[in-house]
Backbone as a ProteinNet text record, in pm:
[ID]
protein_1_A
[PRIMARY]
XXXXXXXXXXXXXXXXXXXXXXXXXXXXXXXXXXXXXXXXXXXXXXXXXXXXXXXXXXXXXXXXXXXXXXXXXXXXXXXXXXXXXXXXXXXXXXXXXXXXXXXXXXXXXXXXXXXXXXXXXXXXXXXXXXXXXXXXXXXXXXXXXXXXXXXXXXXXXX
[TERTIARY]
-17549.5	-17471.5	-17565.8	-17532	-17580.4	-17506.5	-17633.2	-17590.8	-17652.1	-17565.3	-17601.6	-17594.5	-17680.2	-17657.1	-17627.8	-17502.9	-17487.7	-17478.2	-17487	-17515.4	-17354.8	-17352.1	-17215.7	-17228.2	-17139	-17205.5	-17082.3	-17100.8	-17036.6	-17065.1	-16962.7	-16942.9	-16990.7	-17127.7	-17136.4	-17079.9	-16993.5	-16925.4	-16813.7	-16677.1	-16539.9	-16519.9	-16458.2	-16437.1	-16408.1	-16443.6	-16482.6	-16446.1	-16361.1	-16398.1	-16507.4	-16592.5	-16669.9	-16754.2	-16817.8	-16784.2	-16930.5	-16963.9	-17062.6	-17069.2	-17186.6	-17208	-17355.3	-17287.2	-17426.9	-17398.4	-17492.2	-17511.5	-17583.9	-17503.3	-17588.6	-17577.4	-17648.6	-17684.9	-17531.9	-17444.8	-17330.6	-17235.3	-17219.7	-17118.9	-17158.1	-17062.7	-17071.9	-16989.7	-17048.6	-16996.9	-16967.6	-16828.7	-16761.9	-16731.4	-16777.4	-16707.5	-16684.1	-16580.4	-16558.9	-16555.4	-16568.2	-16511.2	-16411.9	-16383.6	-16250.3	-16268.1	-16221.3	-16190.8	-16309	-16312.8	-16354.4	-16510.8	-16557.5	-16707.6	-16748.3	-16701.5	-16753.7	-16750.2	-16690.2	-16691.7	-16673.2	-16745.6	-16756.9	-16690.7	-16600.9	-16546.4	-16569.5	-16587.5	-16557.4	-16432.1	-16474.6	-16366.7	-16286	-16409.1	-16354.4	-16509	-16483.3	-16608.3	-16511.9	-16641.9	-16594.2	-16711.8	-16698.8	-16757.6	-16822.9	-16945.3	-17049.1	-17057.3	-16937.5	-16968.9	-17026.8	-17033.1	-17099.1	-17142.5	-17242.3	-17204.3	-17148.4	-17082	-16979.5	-16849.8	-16827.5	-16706.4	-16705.1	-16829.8	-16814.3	-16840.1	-16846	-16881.7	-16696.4	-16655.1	-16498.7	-16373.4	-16416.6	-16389.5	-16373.6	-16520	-16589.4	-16500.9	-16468	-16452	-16286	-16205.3	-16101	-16037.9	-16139.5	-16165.5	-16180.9	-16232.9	-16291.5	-16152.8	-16039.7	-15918.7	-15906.6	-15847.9	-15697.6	-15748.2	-15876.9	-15872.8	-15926.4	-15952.7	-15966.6	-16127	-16210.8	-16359.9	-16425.3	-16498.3	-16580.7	-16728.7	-16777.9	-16953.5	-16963.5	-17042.5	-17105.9	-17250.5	-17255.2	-17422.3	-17422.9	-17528.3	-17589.3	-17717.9	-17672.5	-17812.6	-17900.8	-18044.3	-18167.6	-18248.2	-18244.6	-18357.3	-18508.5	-18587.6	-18723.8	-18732.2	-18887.3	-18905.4	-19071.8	-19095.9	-19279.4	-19370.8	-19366.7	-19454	-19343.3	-19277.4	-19246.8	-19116.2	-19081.6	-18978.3	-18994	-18847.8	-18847.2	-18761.9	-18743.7	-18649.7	-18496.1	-18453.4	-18368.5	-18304.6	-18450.3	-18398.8	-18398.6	-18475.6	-18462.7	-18302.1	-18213.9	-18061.4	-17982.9	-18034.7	-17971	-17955.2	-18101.5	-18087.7	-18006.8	-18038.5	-17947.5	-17807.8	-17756.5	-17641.3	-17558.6	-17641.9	-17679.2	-17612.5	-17753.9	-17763.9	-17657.6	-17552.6	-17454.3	-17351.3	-17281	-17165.5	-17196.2	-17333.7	-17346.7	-17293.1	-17323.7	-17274.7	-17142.1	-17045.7	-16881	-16830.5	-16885.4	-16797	-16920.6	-16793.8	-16880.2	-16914.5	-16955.8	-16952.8	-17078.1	-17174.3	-17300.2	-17273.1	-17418.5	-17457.7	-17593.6	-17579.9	-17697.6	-17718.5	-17891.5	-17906.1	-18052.4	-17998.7	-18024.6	-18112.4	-18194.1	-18304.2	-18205.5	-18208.6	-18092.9	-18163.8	-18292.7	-18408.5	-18377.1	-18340.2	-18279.3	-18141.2	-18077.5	-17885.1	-17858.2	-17869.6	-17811.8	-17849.1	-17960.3	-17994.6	-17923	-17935.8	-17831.9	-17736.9	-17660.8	-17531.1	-17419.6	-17573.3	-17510.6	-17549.8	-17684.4	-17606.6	-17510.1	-17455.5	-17373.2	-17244	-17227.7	-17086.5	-17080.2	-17245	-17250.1	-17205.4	-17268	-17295.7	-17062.4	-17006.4	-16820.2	-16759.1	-16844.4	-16765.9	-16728.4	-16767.7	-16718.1	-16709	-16599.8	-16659.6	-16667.4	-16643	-16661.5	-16751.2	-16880.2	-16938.3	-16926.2	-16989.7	-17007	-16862.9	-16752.9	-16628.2	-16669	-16744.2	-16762.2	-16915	-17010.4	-17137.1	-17208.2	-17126.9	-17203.7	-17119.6	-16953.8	-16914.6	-16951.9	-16997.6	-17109.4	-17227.9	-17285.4	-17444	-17369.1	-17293.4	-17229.8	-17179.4	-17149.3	-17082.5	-17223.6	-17271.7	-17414.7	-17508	-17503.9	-17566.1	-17488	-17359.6	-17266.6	-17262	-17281.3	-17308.9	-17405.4	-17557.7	-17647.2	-17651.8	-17590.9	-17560.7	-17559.1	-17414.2	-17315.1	-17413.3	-17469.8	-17564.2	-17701.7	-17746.1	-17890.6	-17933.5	-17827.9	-17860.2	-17859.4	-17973.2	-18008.9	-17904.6	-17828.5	-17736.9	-17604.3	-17554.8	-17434.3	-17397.2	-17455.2	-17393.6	-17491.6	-17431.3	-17550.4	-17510.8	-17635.5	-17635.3	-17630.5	-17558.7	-17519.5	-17495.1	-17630.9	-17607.7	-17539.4	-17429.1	-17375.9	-17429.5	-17346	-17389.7	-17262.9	-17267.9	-17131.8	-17152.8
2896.1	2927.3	2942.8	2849.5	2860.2	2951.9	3073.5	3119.6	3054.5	3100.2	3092.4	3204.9	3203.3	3338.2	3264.8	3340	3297.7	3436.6	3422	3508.8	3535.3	3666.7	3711.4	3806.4	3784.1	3885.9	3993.9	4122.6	4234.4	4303.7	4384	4459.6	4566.4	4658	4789.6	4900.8	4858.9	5018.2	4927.3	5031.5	4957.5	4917.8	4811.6	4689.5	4789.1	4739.6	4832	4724.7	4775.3	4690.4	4721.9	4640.5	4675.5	4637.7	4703.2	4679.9	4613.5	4508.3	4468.9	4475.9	4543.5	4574.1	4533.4	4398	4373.2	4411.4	4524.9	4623.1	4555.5	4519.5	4460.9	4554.3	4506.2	4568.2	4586.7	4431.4	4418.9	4403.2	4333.1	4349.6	4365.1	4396.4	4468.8	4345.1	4315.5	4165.9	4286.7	4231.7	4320.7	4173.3	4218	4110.2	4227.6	4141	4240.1	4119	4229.3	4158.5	4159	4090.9	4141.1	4246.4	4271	4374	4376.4	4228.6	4173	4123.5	4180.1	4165.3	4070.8	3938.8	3779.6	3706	3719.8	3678.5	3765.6	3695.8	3815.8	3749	3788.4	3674.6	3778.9	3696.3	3733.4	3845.5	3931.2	4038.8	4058.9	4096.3	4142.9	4176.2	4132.3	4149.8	4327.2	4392.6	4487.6	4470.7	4475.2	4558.7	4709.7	4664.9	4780.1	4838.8	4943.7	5043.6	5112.1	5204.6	5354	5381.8	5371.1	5467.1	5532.8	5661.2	5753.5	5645.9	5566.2	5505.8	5393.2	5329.2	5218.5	5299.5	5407.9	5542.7	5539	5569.1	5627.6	5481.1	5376.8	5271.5	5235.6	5250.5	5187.4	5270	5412	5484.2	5452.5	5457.7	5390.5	5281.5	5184.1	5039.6	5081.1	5179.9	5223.6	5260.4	5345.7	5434.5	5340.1	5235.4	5117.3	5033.5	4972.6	4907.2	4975.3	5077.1	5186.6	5087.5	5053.6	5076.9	5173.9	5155.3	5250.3	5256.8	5111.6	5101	5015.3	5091.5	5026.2	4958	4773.1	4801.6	4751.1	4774.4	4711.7	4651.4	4549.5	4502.8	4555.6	4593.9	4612.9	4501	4528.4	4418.7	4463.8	4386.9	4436.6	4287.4	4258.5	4131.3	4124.4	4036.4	4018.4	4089.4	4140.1	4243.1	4379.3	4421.6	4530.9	4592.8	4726.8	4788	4732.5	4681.8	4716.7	4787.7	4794.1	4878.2	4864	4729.5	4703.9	4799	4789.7	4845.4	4993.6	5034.1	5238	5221	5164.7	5144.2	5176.9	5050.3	5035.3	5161	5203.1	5330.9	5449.4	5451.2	5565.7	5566.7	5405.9	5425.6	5470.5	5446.9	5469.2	5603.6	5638.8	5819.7	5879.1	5841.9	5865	5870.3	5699.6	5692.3	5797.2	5841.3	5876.9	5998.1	6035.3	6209.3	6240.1	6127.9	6150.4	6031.3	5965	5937.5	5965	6007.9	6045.1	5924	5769.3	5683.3	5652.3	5550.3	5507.8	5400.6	5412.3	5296.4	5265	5058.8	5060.7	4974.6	4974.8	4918.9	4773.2	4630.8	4540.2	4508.7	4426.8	4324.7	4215.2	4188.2	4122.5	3963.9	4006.2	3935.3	3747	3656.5	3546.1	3543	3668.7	3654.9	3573.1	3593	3534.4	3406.9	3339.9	3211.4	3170.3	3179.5	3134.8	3128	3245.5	3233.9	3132.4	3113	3005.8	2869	2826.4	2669.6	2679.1	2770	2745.7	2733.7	2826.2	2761.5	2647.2	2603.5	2469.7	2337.7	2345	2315.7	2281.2	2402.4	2353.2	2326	2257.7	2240.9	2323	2476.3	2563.9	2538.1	2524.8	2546.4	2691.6	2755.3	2878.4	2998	2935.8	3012.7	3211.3	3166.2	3318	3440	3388.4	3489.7	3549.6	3457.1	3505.9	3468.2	3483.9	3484.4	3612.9	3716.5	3857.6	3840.5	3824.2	3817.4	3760.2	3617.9	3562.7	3604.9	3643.8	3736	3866.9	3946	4014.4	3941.1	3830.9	3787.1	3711.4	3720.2	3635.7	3749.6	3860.4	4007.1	4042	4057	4083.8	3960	3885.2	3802.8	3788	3811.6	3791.4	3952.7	4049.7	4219.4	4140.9	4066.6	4078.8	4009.5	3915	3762.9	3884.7	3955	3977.7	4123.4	4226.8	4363.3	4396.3	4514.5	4547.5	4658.4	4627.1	4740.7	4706.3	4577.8	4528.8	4453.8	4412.6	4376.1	4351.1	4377.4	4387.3	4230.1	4198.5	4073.3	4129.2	4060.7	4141.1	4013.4	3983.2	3905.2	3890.1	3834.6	3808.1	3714.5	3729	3670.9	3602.4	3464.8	3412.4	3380.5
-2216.2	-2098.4	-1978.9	-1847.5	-1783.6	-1631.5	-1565.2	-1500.4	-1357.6	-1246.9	-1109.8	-1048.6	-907.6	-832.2	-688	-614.8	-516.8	-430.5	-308	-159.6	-144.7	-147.3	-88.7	55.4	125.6	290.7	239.5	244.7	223.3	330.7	377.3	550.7	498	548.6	500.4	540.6	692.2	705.6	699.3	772.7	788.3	914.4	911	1010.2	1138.4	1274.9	1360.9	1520.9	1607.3	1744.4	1802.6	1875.1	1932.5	2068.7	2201.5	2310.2	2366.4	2396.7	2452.7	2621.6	2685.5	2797.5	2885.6	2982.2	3044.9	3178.9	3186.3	3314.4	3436	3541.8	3686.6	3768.3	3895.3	4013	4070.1	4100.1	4118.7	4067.5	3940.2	3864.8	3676.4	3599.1	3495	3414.1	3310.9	3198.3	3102.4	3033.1	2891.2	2811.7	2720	2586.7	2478.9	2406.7	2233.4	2202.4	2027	1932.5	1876.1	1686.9	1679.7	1596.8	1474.9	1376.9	1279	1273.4	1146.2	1163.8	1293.6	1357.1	1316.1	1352.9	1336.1	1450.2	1564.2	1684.8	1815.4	1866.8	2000	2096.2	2186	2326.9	2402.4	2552	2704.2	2705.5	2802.1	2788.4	2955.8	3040.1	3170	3235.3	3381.6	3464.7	3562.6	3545.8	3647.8	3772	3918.1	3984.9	3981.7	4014.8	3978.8	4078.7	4166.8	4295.7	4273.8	4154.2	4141.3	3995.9	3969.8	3814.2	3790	3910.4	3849.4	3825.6	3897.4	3857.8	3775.2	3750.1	3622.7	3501.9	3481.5	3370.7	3347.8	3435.7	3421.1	3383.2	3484	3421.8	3330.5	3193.3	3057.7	2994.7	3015.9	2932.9	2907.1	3043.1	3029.6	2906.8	2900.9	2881	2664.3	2685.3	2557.6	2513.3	2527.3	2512.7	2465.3	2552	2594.8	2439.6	2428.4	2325.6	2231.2	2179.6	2057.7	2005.6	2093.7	2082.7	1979	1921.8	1796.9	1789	1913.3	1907.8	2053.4	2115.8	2206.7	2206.6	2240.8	2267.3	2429.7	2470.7	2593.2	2603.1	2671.6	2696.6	2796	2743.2	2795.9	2880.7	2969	3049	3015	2890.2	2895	2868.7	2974.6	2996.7	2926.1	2947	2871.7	2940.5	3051.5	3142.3	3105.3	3021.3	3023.4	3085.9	3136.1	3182.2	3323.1	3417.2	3552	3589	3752.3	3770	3731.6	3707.4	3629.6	3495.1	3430.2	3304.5	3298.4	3428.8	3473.6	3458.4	3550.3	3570	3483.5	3401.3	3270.1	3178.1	3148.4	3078.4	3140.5	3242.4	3367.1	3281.4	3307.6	3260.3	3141.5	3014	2901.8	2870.8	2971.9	2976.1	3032.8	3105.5	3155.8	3072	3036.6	2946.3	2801.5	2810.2	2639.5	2654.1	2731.3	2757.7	2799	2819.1	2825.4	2730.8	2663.7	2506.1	2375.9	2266.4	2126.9	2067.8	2105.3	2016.2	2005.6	1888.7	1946.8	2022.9	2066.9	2185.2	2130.6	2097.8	2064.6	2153	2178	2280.5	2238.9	2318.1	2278.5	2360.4	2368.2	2435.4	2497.5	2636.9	2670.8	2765.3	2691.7	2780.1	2802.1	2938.5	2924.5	2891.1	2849.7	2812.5	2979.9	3070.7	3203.1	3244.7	3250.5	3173.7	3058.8	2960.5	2867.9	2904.4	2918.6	2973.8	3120.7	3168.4	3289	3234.6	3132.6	3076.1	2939.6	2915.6	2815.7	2908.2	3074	3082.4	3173.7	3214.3	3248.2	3157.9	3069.9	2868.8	2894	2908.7	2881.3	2974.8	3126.8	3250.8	3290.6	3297.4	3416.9	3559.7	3602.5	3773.6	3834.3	3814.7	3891.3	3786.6	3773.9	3707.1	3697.5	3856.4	3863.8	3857.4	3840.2	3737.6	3635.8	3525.3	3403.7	3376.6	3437.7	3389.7	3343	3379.2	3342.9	3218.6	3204.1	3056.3	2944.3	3006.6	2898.1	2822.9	2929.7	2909	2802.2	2827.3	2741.2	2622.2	2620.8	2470.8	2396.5	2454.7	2433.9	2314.8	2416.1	2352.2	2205.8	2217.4	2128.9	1994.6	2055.7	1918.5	1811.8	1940.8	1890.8	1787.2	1833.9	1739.1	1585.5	1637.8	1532.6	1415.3	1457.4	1355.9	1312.4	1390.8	1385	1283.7	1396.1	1344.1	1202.2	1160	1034.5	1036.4	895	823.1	890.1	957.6	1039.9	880.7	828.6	701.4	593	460.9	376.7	282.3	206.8	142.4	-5.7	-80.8	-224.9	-284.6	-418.7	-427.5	-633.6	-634.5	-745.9	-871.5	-997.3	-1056.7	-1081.8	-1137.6	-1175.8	-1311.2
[MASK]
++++++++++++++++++++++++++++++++++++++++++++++++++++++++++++++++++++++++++++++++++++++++++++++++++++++++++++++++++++++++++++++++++++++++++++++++++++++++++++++

């Protein structure tokens, strides 16, 4: 009798929505996913007036679709932190302290590049609507494919 072993992907926690966040100067990219953390889509661009109010916004945003994990992308580039990524964390440090959820936080380094030839790449014309959402679904995907303990490999015997 001959055996085989094949790769099974097993979810290690329970299926979870979850909120991807690429933080700008001017505007704010949201993508989710679905339940079943296998695809990430474009969600909603907000305007970035204030941190107090894109804080109150997110959190909003978090209720309405019953959110369970936040990540954001980090701007750290090959020379290191800029003031960019002071922001970023600011914000971090903000939303963390008025919702109980984690926030993990990603390397988002080129997501906005990418993100403008991929919606060059499907004939966008009006890029800049959804280029921060991209850069956000960009981040969120790369979570979903990459992160350690997002799913475990268990492998069977048949």
């Amino acid at each position: 009798m001959v055996r085989s072993r094949s790769a099974v992907r097993v979810r290690a926690t329970a299926p979870m929505k979850i909120l991807s966040i690429d933080y700008g100067k001017k505007r704010i990219g949201l993508a989710v996913c679905d339940e079943s953390e296998t695809l990430a889509s474009r969600f909603l661009t907000l305007e970035n007036k204030s941190l107090r109010k894109s804080v109150e916004e997110i959190k909003k945003i978090i209720s309405k679709e019953n959110i369970k994990k936040i990540v954001v992308g980090v701007p750290v580039g090959f020379k290191g932190e800029s003031e960019q990524t002071g922001k970023v964390r600011k914000f971090i440090g903000e939303l963390s302290k008025s919702i109980d959820l984690p926030i993990i936080e990603i390397n988002e380094i080129f997501t906005s590049k990418i993100a403008e030839e991929n919606l060059i790449k499907a004939g966008m014309k009006d890029i800049k609507k959804v280029i921060d959402q991209e850069a956000a679904r960009i981040i969120l995907q790369d979570y979903l494919e990459k992160a350690p303990n997002h799913e475990s490999r268990i492998t069977n015997q048949e």
